[in-house]
TIGUMI-774908 format. One record per residue: y, z, x of N, C-alpha, C in turn; residue in one letter; residue number from 0. Coordinates in nm, 2 decimals, m for minus. Example, Ala and Ser with C-alpha at 12.3 -4.5 7.8 and 13.67 -1.06 7.14 Angstrom:
BEGIN
<<m0.57 0.78 1.32> <m0.45 0.78 1.23> <m0.33 0.78 1.32> a 0>
<<m0.22 0.71 1.28> <m0.11 0.71 1.37> <0.00 0.79 1.29> s 1>
END
This chain:
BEGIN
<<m3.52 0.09 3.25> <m3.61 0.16 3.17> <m3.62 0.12 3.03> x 0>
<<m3.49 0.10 2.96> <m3.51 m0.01 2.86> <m3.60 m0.12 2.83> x 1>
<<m3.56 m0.17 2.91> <m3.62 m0.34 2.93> <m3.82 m0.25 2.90> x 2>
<<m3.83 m0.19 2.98> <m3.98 m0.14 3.00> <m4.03 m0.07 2.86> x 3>
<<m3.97 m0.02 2.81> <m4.00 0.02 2.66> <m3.99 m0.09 2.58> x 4>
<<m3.87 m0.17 2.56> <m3.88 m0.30 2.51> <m4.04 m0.36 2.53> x 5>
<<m4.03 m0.41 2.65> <m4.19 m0.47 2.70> <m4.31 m0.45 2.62> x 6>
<<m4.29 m0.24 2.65> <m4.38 m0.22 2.60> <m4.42 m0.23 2.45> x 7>
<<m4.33 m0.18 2.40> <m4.32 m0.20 2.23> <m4.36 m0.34 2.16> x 8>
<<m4.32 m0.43 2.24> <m4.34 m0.56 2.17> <m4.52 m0.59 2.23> x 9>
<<m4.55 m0.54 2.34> <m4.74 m0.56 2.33> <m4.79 m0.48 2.25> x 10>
<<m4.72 m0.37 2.16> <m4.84 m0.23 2.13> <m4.80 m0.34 2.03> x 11>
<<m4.71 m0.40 1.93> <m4.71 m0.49 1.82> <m4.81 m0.63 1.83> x 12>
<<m4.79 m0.68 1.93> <m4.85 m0.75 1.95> <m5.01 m0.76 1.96> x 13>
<<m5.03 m0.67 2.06> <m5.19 m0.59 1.99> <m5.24 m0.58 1.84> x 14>
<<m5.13 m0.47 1.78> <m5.15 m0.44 1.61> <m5.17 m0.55 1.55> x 15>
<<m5.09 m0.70 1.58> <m5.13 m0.78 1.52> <m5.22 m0.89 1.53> x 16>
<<m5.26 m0.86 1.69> <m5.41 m0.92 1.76> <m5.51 m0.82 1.64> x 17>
<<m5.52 m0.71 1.66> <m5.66 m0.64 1.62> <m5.68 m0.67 1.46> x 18>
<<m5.56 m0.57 1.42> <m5.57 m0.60 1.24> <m5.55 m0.70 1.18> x 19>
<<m5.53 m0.87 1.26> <m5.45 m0.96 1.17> <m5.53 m1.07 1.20> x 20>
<<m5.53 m1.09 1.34> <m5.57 m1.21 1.39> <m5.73 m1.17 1.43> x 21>
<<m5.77 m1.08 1.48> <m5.95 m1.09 1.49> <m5.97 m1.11 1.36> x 22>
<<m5.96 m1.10 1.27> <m5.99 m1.14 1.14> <m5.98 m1.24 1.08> x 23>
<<m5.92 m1.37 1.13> <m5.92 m1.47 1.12> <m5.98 m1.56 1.18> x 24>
<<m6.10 m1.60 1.13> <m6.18 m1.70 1.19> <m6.25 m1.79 1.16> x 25>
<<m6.15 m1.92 1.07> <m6.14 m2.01 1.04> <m6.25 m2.14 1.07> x 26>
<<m6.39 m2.11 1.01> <m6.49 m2.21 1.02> <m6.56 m2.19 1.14> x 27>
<<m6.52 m2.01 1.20> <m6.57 m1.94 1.34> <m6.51 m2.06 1.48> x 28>
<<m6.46 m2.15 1.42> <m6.34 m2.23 1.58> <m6.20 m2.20 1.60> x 29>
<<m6.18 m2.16 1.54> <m6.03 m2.10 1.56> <m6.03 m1.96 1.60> x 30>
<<m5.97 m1.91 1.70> <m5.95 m1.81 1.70> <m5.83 m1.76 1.81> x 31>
<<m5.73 m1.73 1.73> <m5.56 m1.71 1.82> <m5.59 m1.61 1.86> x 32>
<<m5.53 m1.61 2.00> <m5.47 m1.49 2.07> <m5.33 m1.51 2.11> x 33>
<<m5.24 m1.41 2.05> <m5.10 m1.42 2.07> <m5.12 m1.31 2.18> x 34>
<<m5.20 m1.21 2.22> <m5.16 m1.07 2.31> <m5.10 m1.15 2.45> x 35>
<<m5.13 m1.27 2.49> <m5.12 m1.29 2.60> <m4.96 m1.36 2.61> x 36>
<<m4.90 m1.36 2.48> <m4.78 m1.38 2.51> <m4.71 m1.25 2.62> x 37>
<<m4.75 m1.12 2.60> <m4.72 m1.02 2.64> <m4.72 m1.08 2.84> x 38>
<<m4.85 m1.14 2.88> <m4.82 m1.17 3.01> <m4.72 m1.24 3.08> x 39>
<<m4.67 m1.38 2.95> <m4.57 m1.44 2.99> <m4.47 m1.38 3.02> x 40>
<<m4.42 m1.29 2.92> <m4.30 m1.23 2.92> <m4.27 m1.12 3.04> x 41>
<<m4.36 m1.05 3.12> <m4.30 m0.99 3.18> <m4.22 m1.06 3.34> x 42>
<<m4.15 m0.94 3.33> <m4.00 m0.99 3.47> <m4.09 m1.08 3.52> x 43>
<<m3.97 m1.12 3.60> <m4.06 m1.24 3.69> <m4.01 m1.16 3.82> x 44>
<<m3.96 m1.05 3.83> <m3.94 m1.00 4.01> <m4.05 m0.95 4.01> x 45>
<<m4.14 m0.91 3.92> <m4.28 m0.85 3.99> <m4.33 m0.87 4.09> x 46>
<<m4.42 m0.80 4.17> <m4.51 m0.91 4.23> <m4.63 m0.93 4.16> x 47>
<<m4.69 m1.00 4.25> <m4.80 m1.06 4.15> <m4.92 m0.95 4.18> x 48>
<<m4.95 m0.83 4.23> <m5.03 m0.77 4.22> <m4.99 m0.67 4.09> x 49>
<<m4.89 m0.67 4.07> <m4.81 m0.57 3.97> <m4.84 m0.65 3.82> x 50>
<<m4.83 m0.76 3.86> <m4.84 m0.86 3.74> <m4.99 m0.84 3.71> x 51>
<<m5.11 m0.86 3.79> <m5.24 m0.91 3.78> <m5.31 m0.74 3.75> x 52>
<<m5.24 m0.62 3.73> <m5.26 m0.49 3.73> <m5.23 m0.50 3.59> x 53>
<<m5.11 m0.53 3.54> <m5.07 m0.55 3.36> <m5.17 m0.64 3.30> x 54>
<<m5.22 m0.74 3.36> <m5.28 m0.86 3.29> <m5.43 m0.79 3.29> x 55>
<<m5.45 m0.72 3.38> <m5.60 m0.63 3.33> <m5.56 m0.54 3.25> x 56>
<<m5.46 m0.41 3.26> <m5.47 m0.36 3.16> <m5.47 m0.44 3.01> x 57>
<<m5.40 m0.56 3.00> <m5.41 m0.57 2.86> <m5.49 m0.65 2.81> x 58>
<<m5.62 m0.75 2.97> <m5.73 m0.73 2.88> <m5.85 m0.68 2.84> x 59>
<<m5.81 m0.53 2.95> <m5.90 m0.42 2.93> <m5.91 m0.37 2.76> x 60>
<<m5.74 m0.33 2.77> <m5.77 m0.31 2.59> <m5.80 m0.38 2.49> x 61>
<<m5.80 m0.51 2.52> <m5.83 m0.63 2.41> <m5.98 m0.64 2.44> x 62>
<<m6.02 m0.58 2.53> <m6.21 m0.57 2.53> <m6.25 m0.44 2.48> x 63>
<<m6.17 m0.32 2.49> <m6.21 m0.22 2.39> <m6.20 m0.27 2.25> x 64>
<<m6.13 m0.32 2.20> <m6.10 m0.32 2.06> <m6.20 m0.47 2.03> x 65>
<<m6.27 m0.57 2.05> <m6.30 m0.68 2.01> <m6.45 m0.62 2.11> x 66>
<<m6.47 m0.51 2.16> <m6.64 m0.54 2.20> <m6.70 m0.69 2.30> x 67>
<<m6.56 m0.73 2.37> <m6.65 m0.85 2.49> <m6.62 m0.77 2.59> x 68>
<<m6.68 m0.70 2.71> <m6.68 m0.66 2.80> <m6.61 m0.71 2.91> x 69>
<<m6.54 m0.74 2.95> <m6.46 m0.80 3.06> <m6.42 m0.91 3.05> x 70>
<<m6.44 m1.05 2.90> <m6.45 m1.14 2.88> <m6.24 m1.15 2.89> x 71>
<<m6.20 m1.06 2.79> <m6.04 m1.08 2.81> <m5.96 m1.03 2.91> x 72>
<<m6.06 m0.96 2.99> <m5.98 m0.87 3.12> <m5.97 m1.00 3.23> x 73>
<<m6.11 m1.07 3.23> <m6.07 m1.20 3.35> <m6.01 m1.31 3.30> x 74>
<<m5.96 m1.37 3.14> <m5.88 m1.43 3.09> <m5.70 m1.39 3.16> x 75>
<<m5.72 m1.27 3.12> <m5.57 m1.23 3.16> <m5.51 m1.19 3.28> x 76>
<<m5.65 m1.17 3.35> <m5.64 m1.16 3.50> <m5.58 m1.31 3.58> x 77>
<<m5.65 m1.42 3.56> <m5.68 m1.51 3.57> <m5.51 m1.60 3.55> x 78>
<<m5.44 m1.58 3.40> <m5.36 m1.61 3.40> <m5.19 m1.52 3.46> x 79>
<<m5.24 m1.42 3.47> <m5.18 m1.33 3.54> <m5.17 m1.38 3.70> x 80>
<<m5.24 m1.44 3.76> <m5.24 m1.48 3.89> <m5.19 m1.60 3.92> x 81>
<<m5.25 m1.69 3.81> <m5.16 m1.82 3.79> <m5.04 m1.83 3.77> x 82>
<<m4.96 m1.71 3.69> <m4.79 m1.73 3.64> <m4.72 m1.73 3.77> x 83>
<<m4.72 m1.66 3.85> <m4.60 m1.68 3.98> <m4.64 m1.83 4.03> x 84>
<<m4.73 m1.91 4.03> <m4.74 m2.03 4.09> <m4.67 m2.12 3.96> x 85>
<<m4.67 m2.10 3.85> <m4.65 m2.20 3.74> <m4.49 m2.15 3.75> x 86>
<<m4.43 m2.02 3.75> <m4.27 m1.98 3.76> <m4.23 m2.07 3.85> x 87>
<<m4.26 m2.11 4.00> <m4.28 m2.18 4.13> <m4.26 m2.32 4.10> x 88>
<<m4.28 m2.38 4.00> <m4.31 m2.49 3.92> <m4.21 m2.51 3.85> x 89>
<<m4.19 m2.44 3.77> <m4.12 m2.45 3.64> <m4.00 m2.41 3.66> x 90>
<<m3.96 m2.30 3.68> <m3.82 m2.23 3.73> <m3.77 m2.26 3.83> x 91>
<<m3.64 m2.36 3.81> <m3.56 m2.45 3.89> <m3.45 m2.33 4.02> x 92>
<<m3.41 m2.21 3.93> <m3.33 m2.13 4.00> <m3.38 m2.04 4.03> x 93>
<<m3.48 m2.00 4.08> <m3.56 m1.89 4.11> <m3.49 m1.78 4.13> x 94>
<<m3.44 m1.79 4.25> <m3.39 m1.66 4.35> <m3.29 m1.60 4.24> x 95>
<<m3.21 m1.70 4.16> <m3.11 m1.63 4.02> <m3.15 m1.57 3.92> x 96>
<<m3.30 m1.59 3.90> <m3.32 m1.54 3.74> <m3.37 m1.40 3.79> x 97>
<<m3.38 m1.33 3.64> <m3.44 m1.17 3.65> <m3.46 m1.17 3.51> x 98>
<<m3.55 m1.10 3.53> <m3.59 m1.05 3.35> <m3.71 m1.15 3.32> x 99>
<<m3.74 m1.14 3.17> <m3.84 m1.23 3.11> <m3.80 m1.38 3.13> x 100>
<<m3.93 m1.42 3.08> <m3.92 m1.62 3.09> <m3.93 m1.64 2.97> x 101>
<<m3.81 m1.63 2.94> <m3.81 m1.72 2.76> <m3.73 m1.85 2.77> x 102>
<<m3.77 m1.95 2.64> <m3.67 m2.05 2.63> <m3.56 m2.10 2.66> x 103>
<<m3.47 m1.99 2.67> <m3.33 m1.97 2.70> <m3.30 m1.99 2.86> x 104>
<<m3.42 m1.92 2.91> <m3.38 m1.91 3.07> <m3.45 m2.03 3.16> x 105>
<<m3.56 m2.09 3.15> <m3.59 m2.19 3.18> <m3.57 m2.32 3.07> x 106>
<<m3.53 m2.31 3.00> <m3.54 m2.43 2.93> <m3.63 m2.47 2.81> x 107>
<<m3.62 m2.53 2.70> <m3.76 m2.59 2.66> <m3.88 m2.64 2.68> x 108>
<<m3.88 m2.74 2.72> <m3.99 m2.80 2.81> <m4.03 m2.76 2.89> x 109>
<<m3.98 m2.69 3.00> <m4.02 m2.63 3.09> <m4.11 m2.49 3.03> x 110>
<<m4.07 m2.40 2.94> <m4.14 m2.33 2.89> <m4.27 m2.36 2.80> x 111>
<<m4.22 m2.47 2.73> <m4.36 m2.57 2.65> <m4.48 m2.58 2.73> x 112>
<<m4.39 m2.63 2.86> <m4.55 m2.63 2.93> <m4.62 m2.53 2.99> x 113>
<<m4.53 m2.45 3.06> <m4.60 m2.32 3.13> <m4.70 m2.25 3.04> x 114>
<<m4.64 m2.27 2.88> <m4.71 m2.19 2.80> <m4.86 m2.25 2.77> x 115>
<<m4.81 m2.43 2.74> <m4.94 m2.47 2.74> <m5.05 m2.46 2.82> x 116>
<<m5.01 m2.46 2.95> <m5.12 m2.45 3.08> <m5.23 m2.28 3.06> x 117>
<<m5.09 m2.15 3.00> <m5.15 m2.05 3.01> <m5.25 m2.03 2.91> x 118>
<<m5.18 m2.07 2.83> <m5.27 m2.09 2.70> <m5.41 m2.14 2.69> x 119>
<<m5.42 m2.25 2.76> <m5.57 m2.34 2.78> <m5.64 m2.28 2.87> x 120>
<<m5.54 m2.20 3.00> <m5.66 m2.15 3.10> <m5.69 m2.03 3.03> x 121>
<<m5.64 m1.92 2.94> <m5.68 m1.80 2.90> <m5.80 m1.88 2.81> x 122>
<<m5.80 m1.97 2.73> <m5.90 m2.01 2.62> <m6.02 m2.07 2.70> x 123>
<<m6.02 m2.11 2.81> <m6.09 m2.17 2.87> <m6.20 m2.03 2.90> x 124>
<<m6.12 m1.99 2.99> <m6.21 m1.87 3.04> <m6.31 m1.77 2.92> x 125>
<<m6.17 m1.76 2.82> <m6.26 m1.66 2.70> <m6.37 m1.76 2.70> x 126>
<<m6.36 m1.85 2.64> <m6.47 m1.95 2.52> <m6.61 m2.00 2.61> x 127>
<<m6.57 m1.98 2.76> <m6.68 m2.06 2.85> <m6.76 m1.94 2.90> x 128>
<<m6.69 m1.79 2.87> <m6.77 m1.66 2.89> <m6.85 m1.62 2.83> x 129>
<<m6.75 m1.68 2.68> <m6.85 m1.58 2.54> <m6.97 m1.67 2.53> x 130>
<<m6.95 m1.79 2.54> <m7.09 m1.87 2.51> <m7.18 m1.88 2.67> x 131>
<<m7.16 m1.87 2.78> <m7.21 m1.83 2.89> <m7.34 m1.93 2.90> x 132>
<<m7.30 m2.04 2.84> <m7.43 m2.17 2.82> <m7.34 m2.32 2.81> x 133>
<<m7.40 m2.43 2.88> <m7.35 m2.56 2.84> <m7.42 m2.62 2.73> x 134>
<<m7.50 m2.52 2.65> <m7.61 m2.59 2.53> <m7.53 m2.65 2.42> x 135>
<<m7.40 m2.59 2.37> <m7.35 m2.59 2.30> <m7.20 m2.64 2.34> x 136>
<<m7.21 m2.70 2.46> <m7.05 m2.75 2.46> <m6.96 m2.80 2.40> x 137>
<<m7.01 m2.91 2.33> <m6.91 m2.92 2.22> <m6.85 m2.87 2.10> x 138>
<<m6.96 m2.76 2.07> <m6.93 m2.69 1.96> <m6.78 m2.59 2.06> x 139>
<<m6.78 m2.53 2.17> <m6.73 m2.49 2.28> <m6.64 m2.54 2.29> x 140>
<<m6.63 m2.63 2.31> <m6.52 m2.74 2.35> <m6.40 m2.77 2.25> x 141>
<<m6.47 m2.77 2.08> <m6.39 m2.78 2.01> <m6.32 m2.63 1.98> x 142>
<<m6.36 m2.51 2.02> <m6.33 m2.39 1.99> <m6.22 m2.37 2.11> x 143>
<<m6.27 m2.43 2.22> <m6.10 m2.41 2.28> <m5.98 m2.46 2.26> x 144>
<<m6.00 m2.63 2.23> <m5.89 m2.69 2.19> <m5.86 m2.67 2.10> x 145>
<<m5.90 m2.61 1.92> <m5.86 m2.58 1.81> <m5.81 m2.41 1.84> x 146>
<<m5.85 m2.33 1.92> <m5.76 m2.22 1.92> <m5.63 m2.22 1.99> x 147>
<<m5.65 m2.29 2.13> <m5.57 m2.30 2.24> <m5.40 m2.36 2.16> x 148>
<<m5.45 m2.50 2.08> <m5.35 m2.54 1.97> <m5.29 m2.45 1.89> x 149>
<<m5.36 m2.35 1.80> <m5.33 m2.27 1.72> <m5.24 m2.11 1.80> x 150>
<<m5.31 m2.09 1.88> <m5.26 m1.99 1.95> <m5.13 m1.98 2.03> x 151>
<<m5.10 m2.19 2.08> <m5.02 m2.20 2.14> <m4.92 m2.22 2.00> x 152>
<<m4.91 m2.28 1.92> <m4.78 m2.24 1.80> <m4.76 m2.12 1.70> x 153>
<<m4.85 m2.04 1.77> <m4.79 m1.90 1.70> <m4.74 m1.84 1.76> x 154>
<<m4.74 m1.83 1.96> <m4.66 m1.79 2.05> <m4.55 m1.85 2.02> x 155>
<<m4.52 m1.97 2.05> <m4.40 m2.06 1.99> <m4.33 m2.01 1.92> x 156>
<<m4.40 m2.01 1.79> <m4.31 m1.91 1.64> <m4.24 m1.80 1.68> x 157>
<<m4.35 m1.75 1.73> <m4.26 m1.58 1.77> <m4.16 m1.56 1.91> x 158>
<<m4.20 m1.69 1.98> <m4.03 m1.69 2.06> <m3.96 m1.78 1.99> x 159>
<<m3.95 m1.85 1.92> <m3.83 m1.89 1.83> <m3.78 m1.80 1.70> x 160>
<<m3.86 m1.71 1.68> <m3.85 m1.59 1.64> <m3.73 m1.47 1.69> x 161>
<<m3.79 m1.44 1.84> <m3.72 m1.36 1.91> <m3.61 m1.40 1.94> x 162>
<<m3.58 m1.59 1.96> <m3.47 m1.60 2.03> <m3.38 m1.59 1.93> x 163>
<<m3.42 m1.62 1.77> <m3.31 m1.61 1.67> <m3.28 m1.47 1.64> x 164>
<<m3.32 m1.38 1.68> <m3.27 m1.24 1.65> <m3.22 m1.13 1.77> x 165>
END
């Protein structure tokens, strides 16, 4: 029950600082971080994945109430929500031993580098190819996913080298 308040506490922050911090930063309108989806990585990995892909809509249900895209961050997080038990499958060498969250510590560096990068690019993918919902402008598109996807992926970073130092 701990662990699940923990969880929870660190998305309601993570939110606060999605809504009041980061939607407000929109740096030449191509950049634009999303750290809430760290919140998907992190949860247990004994879930199952309907339990997982049930959290991943709620939190991008609420990130569509508060930002006004209608289901744009609910199938972002859906999406990566369904992808993580195949990437854990991947990445996490001792499966049947681990329990709890996937941070750096328990898979490794690298191995977390990339799970994050893959989640990262597919949540940015999905947002950036919804909201513009046209190939007219691909490149402008194109560069809005790679320059946030980059940005987004080292502020998740910061804040698990963050977490793990404290």
């Amino acid at each position: 029950m701990i662990d699940w308040l923990k969880y929870i506490g660190l998305f309601l922050l993570l939110l606060f600082l999605q809504v009041l911090l980061l939607d407000n930063l929109h740096w030449l309108g191509l950049v634009h971080p999303f750290i809430y989806l760290w919140a998907i990585l992190l949860m247990p990995i004994e879930l199952p994945r309907w339990a997982q892909m049930f959290i991943g809509a709620a939190i991008g249900m609420v990130m569509d109430l508060f930002t006004h895209a209608p289901g744009i961050h609910m199938a972002g997080c859906v999406m990566i929500a369904y992808l993580r038990p195949l990437l854990v499958a991947r990445y996490v060498q001792d499966i049947e031993r681990m329990k709890g969250a996937i941070t750096l510590q328990s898979i490794g560096p690298a191995n977390y580098m990339q799970m994050l990068a893959v989640l990262v690019v597919v949540h940015h993918l999905i947002i950036f190819l919804l909201e513009a919902f046209t190939f007219s402008h691909f490149g402008y598109t194109l560069l809005q996913i790679i320059l946030s996807s980059l940005f987004s992926y080292a502020l998740i970073l910061m804040l698990e080298y963050l977490r793990k130092n404290t």
